[in-house]
C-alpha positions as a Markdown table, in Angstrom:
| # | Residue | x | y | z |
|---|---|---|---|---|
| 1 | Unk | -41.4 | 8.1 | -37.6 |
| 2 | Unk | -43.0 | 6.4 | -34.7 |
| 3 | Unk | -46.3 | 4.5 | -34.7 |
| 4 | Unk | -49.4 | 5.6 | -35.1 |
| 5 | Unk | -51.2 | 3.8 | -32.0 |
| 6 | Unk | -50.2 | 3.4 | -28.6 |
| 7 | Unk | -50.0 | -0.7 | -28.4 |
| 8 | Unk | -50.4 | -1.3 | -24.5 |
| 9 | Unk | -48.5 | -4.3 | -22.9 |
| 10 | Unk | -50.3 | -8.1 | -24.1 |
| 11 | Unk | -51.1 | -8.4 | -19.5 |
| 12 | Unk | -52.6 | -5.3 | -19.7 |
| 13 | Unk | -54.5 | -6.6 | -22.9 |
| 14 | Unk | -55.6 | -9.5 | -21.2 |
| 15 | Unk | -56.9 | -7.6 | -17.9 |
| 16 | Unk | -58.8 | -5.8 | -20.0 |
| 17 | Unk | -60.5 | -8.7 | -21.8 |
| 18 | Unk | -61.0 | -10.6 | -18.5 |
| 19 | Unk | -62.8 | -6.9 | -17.4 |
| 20 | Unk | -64.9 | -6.9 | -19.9 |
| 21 | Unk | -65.9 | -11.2 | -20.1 |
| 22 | Unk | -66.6 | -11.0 | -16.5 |
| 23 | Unk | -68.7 | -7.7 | -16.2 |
| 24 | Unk | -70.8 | -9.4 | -19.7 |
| 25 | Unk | -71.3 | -12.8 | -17.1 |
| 26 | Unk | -72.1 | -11.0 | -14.2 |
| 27 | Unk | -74.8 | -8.9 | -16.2 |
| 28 | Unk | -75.9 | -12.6 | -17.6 |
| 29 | Unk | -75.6 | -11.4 | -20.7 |
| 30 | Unk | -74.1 | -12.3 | -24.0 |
| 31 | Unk | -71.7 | -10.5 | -26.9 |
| 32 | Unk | -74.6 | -10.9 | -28.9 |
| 33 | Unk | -77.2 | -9.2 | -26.9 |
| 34 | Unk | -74.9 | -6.2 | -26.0 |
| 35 | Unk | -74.5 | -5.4 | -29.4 |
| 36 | Unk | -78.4 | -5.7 | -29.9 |
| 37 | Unk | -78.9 | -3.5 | -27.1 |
| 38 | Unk | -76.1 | -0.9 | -28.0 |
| 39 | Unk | -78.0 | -0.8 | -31.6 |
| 40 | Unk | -81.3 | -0.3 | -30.0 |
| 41 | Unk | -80.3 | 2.2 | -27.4 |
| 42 | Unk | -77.5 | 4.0 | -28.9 |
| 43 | Unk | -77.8 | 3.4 | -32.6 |
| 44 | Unk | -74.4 | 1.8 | -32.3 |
| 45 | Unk | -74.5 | -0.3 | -36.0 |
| 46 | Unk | -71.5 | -1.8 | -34.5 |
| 47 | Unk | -71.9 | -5.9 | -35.6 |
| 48 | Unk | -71.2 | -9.2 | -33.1 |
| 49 | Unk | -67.5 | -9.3 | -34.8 |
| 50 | Unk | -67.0 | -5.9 | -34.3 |
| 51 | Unk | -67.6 | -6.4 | -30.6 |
| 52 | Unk | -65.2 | -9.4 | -30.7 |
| 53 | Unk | -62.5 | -8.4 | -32.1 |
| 54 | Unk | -62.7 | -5.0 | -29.6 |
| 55 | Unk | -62.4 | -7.8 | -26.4 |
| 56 | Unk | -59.7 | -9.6 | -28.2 |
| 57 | Unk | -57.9 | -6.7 | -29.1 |
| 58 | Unk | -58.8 | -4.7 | -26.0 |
| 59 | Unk | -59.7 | -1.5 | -28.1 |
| 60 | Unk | -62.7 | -0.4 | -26.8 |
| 61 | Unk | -63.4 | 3.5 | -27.0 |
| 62 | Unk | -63.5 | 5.3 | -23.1 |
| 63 | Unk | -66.8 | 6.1 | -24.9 |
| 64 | Unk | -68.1 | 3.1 | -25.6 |
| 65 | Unk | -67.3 | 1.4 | -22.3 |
| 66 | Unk | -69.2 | 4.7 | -20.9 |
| 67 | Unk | -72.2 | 3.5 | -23.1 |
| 68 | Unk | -71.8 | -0.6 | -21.4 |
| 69 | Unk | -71.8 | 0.5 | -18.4 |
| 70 | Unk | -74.4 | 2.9 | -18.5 |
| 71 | Unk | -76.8 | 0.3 | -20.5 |
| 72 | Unk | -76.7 | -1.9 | -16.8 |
| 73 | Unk | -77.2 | 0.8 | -14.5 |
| 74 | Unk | -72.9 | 1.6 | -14.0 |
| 75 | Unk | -70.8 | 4.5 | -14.8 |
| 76 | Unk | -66.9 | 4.2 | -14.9 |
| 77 | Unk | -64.9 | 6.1 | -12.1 |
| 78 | Unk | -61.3 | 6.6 | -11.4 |
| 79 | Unk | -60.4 | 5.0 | -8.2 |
| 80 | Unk | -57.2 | 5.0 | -6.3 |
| 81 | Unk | -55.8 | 2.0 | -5.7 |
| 82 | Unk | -55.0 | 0.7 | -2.3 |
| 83 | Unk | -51.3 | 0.4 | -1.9 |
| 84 | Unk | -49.5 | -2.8 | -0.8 |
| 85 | Unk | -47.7 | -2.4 | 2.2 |
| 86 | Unk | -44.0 | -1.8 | 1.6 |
| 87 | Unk | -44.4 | -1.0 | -2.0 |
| 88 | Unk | -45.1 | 2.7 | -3.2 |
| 89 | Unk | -47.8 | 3.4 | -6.2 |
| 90 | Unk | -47.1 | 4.7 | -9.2 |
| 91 | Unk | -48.2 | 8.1 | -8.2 |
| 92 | Unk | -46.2 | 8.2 | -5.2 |
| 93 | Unk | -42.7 | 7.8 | -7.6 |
């Protein structure tokens, strides 16, 4: 039997929590006041240590970063990266 979740690689995992901690600074806002806001716009009951322990983990919902973003103005889009000369992307392979 295999398991249950997809686990993604621990630098992957910290990408994401750098994502998130930077996009929270730039906004000048705290973990705190995201989940306040997320409860107030969204009805999200989701706590301060709920929010947490989704950056430390890196398990945030595509639907819940779609909520974030959308609470400061953003929306999430796909965008192709630029590829580094002499390398090929992922895509390309």
């Amino acid at each position: 039997m295999t398991d249950k979740y997809y686990e993604p690689p621990e630098e992957q995992k910290e990408r994401i929590r750098t994502l998130i901690k930077e996009f929270l600074q730039e906004q000048n806002t705290s973990v705190y006041k995201l989940a306040k806001m997320l409860n107030e716009t969204y009805g999200r009951s989701g706590s301060v240590s709920n929010l947490l322990n989704k950056i430390a983990r890196s398990t945030f919902k595509i639907s819940e970063l779609m909520d974030i973003a959308d609470l400061f103005g953003y929306e999430i889009k796909f965008v192709k990266k630029q590829a580094i000369e002499g390398k090929n992307s992922k895509a390309e392979n």
